[in-house]
Each structure stands twice: as structure tokens, then as C-alpha cells.
PDB file with SEQRES, HELIX, SHEET and CRYST1 records, atoms N, CA, C and O in Angstrom:
SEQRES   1 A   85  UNK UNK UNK UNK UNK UNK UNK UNK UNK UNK UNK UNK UNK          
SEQRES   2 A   85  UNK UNK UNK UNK UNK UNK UNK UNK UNK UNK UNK UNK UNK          
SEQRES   3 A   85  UNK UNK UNK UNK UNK UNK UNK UNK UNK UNK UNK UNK UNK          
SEQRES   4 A   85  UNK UNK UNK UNK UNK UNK UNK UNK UNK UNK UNK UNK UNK          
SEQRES   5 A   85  UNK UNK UNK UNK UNK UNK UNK UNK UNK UNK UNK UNK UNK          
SEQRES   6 A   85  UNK UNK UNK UNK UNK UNK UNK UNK UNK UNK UNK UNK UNK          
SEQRES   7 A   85  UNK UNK UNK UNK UNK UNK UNK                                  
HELIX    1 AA1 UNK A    6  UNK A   16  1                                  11    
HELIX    2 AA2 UNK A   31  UNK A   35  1                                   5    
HELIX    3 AA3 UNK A   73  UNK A   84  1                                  12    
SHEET    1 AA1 2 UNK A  47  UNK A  48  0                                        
SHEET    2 AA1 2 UNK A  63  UNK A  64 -1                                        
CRYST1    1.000    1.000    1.000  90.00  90.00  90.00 P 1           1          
ATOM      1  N   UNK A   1      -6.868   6.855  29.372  1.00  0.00           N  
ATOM      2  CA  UNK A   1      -6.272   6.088  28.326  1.00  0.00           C  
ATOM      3  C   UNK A   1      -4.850   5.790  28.741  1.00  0.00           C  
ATOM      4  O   UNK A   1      -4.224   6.614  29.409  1.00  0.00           O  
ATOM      5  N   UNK A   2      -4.425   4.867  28.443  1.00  0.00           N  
ATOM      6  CA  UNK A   2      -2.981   4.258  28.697  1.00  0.00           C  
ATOM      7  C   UNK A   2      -2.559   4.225  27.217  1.00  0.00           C  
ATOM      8  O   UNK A   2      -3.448   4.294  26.368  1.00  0.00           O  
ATOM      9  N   UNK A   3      -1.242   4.121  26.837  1.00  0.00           N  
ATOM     10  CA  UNK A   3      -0.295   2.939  26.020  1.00  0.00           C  
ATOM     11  C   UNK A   3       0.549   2.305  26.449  1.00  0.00           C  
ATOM     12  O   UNK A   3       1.759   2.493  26.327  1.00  0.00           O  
ATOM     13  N   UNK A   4      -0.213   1.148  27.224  1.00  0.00           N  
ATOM     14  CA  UNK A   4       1.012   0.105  27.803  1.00  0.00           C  
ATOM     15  C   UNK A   4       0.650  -1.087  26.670  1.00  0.00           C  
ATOM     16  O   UNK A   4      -0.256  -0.901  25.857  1.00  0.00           O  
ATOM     17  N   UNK A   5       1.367  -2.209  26.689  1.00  0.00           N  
ATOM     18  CA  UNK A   5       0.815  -3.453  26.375  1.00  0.00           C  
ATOM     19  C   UNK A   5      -0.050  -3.916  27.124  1.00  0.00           C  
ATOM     20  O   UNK A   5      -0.055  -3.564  28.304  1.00  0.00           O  
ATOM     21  N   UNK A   6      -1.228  -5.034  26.520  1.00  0.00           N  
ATOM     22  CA  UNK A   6      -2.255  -5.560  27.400  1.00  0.00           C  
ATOM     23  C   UNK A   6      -1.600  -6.345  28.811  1.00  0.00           C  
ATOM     24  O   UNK A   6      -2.124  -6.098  29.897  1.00  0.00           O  
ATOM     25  N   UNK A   7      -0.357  -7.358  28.725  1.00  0.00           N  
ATOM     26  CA  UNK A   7       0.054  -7.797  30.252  1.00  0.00           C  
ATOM     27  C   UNK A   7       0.246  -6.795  31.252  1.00  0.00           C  
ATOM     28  O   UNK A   7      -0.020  -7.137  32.404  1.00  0.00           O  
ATOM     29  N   UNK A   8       0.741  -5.374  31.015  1.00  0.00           N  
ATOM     30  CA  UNK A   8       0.686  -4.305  31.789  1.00  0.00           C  
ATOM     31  C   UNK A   8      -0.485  -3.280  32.102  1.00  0.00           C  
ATOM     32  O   UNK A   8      -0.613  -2.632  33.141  1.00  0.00           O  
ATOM     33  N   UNK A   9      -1.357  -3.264  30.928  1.00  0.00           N  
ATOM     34  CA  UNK A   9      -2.596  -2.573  31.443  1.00  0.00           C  
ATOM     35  C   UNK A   9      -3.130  -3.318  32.552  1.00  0.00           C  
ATOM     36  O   UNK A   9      -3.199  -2.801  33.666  1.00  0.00           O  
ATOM     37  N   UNK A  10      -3.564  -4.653  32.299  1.00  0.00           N  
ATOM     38  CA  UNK A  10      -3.834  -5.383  33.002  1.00  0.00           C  
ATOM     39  C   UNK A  10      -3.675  -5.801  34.610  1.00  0.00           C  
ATOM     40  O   UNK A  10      -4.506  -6.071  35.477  1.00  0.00           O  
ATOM     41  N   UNK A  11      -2.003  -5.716  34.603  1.00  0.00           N  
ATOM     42  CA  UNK A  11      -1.565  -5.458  35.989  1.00  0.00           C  
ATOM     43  C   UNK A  11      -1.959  -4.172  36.738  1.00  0.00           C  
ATOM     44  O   UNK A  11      -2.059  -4.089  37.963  1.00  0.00           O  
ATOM     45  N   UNK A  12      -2.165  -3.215  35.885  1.00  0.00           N  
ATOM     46  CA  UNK A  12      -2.259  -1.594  36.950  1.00  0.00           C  
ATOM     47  C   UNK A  12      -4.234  -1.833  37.152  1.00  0.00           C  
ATOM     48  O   UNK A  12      -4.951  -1.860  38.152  1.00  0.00           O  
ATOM     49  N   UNK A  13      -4.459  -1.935  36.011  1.00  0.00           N  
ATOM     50  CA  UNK A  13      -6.192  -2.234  36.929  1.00  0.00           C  
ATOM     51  C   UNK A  13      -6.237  -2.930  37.518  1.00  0.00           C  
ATOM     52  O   UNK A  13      -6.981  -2.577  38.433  1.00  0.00           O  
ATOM     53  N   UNK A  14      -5.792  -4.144  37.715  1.00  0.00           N  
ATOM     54  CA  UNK A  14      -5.982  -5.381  39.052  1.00  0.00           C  
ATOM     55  C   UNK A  14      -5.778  -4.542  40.196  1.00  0.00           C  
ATOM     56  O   UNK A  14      -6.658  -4.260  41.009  1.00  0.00           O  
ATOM     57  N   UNK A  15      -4.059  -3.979  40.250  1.00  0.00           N  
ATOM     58  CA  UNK A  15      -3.827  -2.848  41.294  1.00  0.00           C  
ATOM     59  C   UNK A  15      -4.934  -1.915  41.945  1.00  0.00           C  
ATOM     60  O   UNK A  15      -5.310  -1.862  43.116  1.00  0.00           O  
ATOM     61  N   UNK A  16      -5.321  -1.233  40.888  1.00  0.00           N  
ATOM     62  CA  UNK A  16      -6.688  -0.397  41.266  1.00  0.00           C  
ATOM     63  C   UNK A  16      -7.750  -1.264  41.492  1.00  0.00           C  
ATOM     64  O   UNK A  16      -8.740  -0.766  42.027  1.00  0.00           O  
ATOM     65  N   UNK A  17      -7.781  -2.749  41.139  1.00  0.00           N  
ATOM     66  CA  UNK A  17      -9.405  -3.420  41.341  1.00  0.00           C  
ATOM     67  C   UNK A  17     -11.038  -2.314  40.277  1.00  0.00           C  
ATOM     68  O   UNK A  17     -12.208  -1.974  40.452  1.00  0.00           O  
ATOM     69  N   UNK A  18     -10.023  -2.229  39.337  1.00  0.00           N  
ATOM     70  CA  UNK A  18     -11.031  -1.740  38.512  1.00  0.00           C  
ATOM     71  C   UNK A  18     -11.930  -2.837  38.174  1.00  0.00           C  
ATOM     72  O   UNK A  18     -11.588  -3.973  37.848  1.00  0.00           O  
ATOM     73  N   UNK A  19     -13.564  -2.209  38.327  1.00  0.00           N  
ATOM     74  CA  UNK A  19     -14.322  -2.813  38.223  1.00  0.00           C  
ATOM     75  C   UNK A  19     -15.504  -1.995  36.449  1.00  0.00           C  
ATOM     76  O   UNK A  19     -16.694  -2.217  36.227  1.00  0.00           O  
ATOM     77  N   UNK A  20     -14.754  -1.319  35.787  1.00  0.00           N  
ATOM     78  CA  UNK A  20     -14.680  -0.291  34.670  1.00  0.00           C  
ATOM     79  C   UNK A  20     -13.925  -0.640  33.778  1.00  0.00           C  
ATOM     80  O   UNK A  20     -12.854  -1.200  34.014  1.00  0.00           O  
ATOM     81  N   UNK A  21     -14.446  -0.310  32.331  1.00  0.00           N  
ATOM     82  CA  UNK A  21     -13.593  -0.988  31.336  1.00  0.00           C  
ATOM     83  C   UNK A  21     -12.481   0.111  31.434  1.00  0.00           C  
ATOM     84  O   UNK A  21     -12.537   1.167  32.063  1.00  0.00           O  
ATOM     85  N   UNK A  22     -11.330  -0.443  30.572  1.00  0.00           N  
ATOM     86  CA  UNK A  22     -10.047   0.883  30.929  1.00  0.00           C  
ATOM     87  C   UNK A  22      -9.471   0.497  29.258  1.00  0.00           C  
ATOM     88  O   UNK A  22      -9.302  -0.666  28.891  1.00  0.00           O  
ATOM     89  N   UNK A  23      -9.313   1.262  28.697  1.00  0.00           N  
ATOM     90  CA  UNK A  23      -8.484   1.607  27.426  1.00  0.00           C  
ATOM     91  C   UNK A  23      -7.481   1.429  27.305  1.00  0.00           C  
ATOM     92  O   UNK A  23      -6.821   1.458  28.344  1.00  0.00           O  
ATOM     93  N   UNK A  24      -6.813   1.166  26.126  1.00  0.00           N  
ATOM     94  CA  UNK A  24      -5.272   1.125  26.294  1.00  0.00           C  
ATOM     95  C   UNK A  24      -4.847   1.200  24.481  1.00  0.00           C  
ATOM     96  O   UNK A  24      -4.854   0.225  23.729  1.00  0.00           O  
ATOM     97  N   UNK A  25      -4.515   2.568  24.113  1.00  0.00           N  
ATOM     98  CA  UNK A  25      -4.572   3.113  22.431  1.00  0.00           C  
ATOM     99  C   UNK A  25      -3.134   2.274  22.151  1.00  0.00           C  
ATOM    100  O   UNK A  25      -2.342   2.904  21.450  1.00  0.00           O  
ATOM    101  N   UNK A  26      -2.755   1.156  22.529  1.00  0.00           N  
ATOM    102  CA  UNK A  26      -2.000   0.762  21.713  1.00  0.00           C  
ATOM    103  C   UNK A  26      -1.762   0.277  20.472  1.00  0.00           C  
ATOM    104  O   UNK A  26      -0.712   0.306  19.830  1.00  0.00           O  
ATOM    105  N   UNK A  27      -3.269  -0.360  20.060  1.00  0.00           N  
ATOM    106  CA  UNK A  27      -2.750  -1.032  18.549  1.00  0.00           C  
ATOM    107  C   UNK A  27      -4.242  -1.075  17.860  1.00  0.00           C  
ATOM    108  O   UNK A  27      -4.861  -1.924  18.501  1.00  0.00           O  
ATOM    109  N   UNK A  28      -4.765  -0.742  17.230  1.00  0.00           N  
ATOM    110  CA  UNK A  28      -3.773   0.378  16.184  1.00  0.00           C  
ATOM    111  C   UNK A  28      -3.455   1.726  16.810  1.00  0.00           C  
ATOM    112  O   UNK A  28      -4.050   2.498  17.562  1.00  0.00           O  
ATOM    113  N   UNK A  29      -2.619   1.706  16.374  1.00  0.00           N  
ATOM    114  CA  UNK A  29      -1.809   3.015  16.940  1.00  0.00           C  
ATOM    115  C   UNK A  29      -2.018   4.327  16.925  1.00  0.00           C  
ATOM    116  O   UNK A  29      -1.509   5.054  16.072  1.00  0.00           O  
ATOM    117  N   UNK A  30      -2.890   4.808  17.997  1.00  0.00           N  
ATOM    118  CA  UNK A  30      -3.345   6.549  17.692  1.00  0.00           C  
ATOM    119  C   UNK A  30      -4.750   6.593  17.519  1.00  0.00           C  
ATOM    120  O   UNK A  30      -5.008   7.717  17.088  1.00  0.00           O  
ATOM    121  N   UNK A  31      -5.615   6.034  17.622  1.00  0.00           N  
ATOM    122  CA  UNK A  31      -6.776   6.449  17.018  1.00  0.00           C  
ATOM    123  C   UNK A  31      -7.512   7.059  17.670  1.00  0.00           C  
ATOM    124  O   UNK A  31      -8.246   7.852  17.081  1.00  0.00           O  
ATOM    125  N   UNK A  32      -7.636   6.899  19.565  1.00  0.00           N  
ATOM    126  CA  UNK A  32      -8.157   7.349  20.162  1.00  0.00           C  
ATOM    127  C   UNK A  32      -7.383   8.589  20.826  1.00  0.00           C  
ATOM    128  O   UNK A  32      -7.952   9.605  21.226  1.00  0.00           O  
ATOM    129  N   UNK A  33      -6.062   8.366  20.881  1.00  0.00           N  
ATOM    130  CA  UNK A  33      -5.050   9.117  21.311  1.00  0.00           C  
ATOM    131  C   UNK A  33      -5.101  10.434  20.641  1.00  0.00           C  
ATOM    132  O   UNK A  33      -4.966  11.505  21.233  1.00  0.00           O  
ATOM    133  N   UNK A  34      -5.321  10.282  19.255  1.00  0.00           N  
ATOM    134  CA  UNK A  34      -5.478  11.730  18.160  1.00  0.00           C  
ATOM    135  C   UNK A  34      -6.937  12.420  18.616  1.00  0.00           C  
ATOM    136  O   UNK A  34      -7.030  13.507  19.185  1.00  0.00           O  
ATOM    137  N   UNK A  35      -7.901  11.670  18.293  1.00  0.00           N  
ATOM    138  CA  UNK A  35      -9.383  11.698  19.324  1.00  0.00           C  
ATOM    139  C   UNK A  35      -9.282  12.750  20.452  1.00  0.00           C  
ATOM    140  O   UNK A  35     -10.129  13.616  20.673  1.00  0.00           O  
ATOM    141  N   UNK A  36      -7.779  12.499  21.346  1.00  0.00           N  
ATOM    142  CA  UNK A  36      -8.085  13.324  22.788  1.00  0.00           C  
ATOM    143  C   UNK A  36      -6.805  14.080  22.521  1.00  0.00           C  
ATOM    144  O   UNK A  36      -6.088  14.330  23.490  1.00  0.00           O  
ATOM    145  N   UNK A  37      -6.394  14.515  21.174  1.00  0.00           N  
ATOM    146  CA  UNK A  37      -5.347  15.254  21.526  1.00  0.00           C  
ATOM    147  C   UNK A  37      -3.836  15.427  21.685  1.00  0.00           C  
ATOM    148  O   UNK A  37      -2.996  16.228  21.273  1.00  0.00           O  
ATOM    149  N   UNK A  38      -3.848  14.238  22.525  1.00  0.00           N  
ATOM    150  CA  UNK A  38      -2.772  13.591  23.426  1.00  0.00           C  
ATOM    151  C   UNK A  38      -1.778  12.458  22.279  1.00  0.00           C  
ATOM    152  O   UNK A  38      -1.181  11.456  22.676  1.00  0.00           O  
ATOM    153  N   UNK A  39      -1.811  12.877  21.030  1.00  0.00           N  
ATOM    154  CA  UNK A  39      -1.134  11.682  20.204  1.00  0.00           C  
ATOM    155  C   UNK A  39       0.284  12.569  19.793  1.00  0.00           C  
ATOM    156  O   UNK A  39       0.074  13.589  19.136  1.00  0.00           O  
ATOM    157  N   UNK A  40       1.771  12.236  20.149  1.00  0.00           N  
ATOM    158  CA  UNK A  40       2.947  12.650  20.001  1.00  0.00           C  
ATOM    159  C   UNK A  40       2.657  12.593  18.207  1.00  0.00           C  
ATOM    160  O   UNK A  40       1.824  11.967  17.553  1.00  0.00           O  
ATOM    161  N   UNK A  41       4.131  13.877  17.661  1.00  0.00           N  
ATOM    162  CA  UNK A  41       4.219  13.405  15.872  1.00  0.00           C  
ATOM    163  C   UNK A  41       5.001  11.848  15.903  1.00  0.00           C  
ATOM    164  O   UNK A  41       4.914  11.096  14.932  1.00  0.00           O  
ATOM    165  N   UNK A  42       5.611  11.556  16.887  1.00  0.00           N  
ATOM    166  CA  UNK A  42       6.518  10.358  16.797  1.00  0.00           C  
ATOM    167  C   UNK A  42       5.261   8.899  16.649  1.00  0.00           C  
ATOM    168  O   UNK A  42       5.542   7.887  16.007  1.00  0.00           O  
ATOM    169  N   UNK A  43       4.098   9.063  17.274  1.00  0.00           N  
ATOM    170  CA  UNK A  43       3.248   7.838  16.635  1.00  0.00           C  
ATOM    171  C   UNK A  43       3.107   7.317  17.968  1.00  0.00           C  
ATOM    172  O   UNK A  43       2.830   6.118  17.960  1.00  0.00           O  
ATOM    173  N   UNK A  44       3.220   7.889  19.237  1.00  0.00           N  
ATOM    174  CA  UNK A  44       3.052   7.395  20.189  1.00  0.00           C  
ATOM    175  C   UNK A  44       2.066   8.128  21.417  1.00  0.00           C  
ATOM    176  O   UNK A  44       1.611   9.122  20.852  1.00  0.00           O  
ATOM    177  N   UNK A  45       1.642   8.104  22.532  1.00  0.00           N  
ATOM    178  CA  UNK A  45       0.596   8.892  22.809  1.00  0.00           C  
ATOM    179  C   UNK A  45       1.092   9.247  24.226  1.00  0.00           C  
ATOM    180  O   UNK A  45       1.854   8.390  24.674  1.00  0.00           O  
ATOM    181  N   UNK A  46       0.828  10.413  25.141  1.00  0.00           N  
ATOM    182  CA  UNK A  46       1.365  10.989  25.804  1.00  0.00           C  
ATOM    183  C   UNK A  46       0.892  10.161  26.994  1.00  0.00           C  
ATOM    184  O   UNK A  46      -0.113   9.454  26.918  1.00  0.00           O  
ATOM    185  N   UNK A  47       1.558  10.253  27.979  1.00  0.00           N  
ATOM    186  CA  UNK A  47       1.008   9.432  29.418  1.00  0.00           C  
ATOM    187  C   UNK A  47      -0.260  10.274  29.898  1.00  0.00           C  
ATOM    188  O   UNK A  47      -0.145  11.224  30.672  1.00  0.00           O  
ATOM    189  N   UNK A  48      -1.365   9.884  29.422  1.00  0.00           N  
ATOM    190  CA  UNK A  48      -2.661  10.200  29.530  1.00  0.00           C  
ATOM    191  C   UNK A  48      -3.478   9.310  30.335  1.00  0.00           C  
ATOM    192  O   UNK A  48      -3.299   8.094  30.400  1.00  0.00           O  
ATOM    193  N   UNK A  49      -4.483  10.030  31.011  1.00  0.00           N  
ATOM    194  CA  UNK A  49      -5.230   9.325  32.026  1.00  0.00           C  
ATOM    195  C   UNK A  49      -6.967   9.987  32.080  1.00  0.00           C  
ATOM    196  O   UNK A  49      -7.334  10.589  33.090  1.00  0.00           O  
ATOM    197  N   UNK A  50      -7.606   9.851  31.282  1.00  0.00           N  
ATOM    198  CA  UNK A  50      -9.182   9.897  31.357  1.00  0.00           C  
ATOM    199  C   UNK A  50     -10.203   9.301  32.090  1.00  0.00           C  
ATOM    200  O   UNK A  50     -10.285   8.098  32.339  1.00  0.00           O  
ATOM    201  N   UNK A  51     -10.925  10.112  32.404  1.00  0.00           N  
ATOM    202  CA  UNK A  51     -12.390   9.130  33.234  1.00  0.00           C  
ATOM    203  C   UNK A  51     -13.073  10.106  32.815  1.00  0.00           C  
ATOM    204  O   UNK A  51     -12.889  11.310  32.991  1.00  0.00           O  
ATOM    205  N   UNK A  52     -14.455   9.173  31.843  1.00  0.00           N  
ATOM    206  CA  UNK A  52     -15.487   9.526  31.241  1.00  0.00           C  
ATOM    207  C   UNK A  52     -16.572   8.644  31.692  1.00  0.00           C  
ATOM    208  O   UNK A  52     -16.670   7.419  31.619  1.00  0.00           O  
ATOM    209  N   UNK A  53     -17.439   9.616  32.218  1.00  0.00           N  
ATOM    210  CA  UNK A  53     -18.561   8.945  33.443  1.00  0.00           C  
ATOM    211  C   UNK A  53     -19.702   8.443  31.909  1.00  0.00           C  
ATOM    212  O   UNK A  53     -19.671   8.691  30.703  1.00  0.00           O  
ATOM    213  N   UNK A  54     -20.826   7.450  33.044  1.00  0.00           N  
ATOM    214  CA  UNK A  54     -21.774   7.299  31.924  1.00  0.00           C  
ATOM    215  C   UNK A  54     -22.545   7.837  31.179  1.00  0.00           C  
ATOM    216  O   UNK A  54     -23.439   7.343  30.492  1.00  0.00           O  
ATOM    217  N   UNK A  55     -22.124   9.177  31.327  1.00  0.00           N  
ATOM    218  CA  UNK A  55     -23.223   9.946  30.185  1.00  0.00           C  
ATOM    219  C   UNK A  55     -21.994  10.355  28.877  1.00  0.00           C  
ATOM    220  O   UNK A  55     -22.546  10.869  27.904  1.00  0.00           O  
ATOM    221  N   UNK A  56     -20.891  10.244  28.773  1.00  0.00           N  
ATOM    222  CA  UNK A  56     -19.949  10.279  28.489  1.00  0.00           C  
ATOM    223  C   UNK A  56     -19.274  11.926  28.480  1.00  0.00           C  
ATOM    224  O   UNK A  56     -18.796  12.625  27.587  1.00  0.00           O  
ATOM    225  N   UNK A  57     -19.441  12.067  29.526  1.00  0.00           N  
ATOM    226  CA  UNK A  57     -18.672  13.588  30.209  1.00  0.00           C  
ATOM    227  C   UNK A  57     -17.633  12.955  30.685  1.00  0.00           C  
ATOM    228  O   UNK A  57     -17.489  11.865  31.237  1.00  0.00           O  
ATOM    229  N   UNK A  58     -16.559  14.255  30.228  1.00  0.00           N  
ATOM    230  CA  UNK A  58     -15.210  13.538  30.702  1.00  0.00           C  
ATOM    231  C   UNK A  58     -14.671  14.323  31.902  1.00  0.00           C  
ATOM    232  O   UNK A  58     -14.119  15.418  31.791  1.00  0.00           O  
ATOM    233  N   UNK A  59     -14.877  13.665  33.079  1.00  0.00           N  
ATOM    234  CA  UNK A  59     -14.487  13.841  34.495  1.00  0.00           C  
ATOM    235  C   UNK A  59     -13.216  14.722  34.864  1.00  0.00           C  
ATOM    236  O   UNK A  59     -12.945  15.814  35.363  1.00  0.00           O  
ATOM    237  N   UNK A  60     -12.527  13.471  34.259  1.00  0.00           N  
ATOM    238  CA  UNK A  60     -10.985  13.772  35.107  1.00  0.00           C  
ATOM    239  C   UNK A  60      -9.779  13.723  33.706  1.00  0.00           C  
ATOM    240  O   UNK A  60      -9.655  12.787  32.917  1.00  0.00           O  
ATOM    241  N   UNK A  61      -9.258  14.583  33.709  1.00  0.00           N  
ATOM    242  CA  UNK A  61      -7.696  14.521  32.630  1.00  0.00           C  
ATOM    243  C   UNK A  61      -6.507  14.585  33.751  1.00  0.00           C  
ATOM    244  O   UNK A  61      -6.510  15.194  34.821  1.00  0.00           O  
ATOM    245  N   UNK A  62      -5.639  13.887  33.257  1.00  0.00           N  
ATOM    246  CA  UNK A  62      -4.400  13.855  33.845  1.00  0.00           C  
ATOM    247  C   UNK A  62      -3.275  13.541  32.768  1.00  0.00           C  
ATOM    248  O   UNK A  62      -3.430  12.565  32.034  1.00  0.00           O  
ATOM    249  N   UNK A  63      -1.900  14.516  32.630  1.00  0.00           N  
ATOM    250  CA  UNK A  63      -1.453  14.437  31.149  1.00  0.00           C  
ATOM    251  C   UNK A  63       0.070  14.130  32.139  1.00  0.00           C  
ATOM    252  O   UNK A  63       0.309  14.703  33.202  1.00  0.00           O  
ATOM    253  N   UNK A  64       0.719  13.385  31.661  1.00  0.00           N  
ATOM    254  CA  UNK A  64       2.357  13.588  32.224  1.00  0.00           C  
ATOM    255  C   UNK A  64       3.224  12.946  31.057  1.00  0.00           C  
ATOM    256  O   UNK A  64       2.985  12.475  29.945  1.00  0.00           O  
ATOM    257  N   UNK A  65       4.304  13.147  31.820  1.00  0.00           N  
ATOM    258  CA  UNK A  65       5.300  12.568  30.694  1.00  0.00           C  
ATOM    259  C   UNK A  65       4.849  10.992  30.773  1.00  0.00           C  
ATOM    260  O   UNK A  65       4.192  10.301  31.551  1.00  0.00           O  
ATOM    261  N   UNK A  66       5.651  10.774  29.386  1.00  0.00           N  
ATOM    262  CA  UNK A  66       5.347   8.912  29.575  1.00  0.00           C  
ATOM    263  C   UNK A  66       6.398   8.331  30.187  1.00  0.00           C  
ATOM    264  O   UNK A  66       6.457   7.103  30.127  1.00  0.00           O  
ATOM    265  N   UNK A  67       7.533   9.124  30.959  1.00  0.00           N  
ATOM    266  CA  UNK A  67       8.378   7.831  31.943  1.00  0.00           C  
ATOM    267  C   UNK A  67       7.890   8.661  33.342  1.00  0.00           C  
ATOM    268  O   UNK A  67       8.867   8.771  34.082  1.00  0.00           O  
ATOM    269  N   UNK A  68       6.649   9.292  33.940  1.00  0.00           N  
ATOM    270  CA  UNK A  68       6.615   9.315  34.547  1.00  0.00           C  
ATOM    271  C   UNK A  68       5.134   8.598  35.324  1.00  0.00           C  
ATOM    272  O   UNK A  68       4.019   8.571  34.804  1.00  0.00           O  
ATOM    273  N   UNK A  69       5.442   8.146  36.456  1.00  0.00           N  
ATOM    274  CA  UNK A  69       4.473   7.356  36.972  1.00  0.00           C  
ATOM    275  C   UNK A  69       2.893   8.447  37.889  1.00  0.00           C  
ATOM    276  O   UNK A  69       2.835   9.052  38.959  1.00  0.00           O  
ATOM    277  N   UNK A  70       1.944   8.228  36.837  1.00  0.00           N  
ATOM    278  CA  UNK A  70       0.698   9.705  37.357  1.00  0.00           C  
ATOM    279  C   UNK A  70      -0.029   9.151  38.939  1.00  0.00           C  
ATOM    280  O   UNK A  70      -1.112   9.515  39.399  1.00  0.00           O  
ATOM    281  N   UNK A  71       0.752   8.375  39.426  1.00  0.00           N  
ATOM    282  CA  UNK A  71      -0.014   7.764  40.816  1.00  0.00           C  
ATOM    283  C   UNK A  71      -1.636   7.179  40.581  1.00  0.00           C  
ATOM    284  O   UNK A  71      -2.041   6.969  39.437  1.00  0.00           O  
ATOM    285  N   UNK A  72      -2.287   7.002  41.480  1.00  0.00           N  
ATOM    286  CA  UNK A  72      -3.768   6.518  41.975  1.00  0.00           C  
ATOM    287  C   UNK A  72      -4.309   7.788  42.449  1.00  0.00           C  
ATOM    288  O   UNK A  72      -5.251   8.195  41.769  1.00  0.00           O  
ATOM    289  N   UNK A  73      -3.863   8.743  43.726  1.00  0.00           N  
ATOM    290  CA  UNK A  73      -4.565   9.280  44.435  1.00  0.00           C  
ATOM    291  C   UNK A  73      -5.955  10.105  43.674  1.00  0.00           C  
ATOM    292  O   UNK A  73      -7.153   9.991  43.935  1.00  0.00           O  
ATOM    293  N   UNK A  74      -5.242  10.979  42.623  1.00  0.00           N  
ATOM    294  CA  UNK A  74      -6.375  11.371  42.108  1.00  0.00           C  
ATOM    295  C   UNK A  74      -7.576  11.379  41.371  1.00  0.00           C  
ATOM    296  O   UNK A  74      -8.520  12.158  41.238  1.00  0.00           O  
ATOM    297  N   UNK A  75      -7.121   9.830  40.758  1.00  0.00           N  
ATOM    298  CA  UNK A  75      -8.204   8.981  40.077  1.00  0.00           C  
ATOM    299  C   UNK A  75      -9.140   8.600  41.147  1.00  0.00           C  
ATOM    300  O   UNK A  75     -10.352   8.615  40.932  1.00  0.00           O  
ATOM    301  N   UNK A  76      -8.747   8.326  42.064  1.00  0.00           N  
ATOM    302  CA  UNK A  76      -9.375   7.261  42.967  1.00  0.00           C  
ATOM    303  C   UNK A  76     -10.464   8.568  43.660  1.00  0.00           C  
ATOM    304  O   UNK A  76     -11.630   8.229  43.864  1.00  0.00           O  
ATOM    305  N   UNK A  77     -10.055  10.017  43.998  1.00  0.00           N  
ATOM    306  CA  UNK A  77     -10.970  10.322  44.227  1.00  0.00           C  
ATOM    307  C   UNK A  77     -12.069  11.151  43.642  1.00  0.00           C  
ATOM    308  O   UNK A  77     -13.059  11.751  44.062  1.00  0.00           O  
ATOM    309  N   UNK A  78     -11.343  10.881  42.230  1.00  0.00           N  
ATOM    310  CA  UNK A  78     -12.651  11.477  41.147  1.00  0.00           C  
ATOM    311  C   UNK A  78     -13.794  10.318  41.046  1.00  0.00           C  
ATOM    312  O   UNK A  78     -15.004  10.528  40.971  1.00  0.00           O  
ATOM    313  N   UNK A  79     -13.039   8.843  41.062  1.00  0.00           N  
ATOM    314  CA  UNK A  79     -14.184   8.019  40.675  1.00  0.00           C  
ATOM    315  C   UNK A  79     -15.034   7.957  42.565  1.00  0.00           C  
ATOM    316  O   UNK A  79     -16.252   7.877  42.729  1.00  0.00           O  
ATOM    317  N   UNK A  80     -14.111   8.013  43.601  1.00  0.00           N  
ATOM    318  CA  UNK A  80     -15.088   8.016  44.687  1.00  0.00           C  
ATOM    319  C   UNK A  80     -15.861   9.436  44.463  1.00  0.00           C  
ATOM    320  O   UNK A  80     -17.063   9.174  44.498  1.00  0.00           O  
ATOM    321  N   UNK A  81     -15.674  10.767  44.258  1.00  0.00           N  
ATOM    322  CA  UNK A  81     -16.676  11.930  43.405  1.00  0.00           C  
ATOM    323  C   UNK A  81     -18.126  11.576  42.550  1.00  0.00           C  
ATOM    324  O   UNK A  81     -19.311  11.854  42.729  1.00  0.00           O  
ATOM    325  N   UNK A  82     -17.453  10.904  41.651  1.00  0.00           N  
ATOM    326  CA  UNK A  82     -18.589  10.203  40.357  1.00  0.00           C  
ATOM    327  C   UNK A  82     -19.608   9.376  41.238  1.00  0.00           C  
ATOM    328  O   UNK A  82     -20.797   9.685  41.308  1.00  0.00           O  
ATOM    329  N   UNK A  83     -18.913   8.029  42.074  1.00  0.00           N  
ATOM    330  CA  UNK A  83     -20.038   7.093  42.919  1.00  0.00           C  
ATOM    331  C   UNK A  83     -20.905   7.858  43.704  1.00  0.00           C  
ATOM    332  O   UNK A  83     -21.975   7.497  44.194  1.00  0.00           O  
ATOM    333  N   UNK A  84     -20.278   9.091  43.794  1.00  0.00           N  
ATOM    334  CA  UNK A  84     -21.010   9.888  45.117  1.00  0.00           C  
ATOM    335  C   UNK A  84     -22.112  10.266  44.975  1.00  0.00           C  
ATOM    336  O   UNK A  84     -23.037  10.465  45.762  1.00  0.00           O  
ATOM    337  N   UNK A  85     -21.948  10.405  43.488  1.00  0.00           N  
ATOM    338  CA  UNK A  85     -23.319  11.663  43.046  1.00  0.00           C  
ATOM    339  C   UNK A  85     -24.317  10.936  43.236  1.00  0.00           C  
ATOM    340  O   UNK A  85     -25.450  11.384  43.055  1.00  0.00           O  
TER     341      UNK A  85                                                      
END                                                                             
């Protein structure tokens, strides 16, 4: 899950060449974010990063601050993990 705006979600999956739908709990505000936990009291949601394969098991968590940037590397090799199986 992200909370960027859609012109910026947008840009980081092109980056990745996501070929997977990708989330982004921005508006309305919190719904999925409270869902995983990850929703600040301020109304905003923590720099969160999920992959929930198709049976809807959730793979991979990755939690950081929200001015910090959580990289690719380890997404990239949970979802090359997931293709593997």
C-alpha cells in the first residue's frame, strides 16, 4: 500500500513495470490503512509496502517512515519468490 497521489503512484509502478494492480489508501482516507494497522492518529498512513499473492496471503510487509524512501530490492525479490513457485 502507498499514500502518494495517483500522478506519483503511478510514476513508481511504471519504474517497477508493474504488471499488478498496486493500491494507494489515499482517498478516502484510511480505510485500508486501519485494515493493515499501519493508519497514524494524525489521519495519515505509515510508509507501508504489501504484497498479497493470489490466494490473498500476504507475502511481504515492509513498514518505514514516510520521508523515507523503502527501495525496490526487496519487493522485487519477493515477487521474483511468488513467480517462482
Amino acid at each position: 500500500m502507498l499514500e502518494d497521489n495517483l500522478p506519483t503512484l503511478q510514476a513508481w509502478s511504471q519504474g517497477l513495470n508493474a504488471s499488478f494492480p498496486i493500491l494507494s489508501d489515499f482517498w478516502p482516507h484510511g480505510e485500508v490503512a486501519l485494515l493493515y494497522d499501519v493508519l497514524r492518529s494524525e489521519g495519515i498512513a505509515e510508509r507501508a509496502l504489501f504484497i498479497v499473492d493470489k490466494e490473498g496471503v500476504i507475502r511481504f510487509i515492509d513498514i518505514h517512515d514516510i520521508n523515507e524512501d523503502p527501495g525496490m530490492n526487496a519487493i522485487l525479490k519477493t515477487l521474483e519468490e511468488i513467480e517462482g513457485k
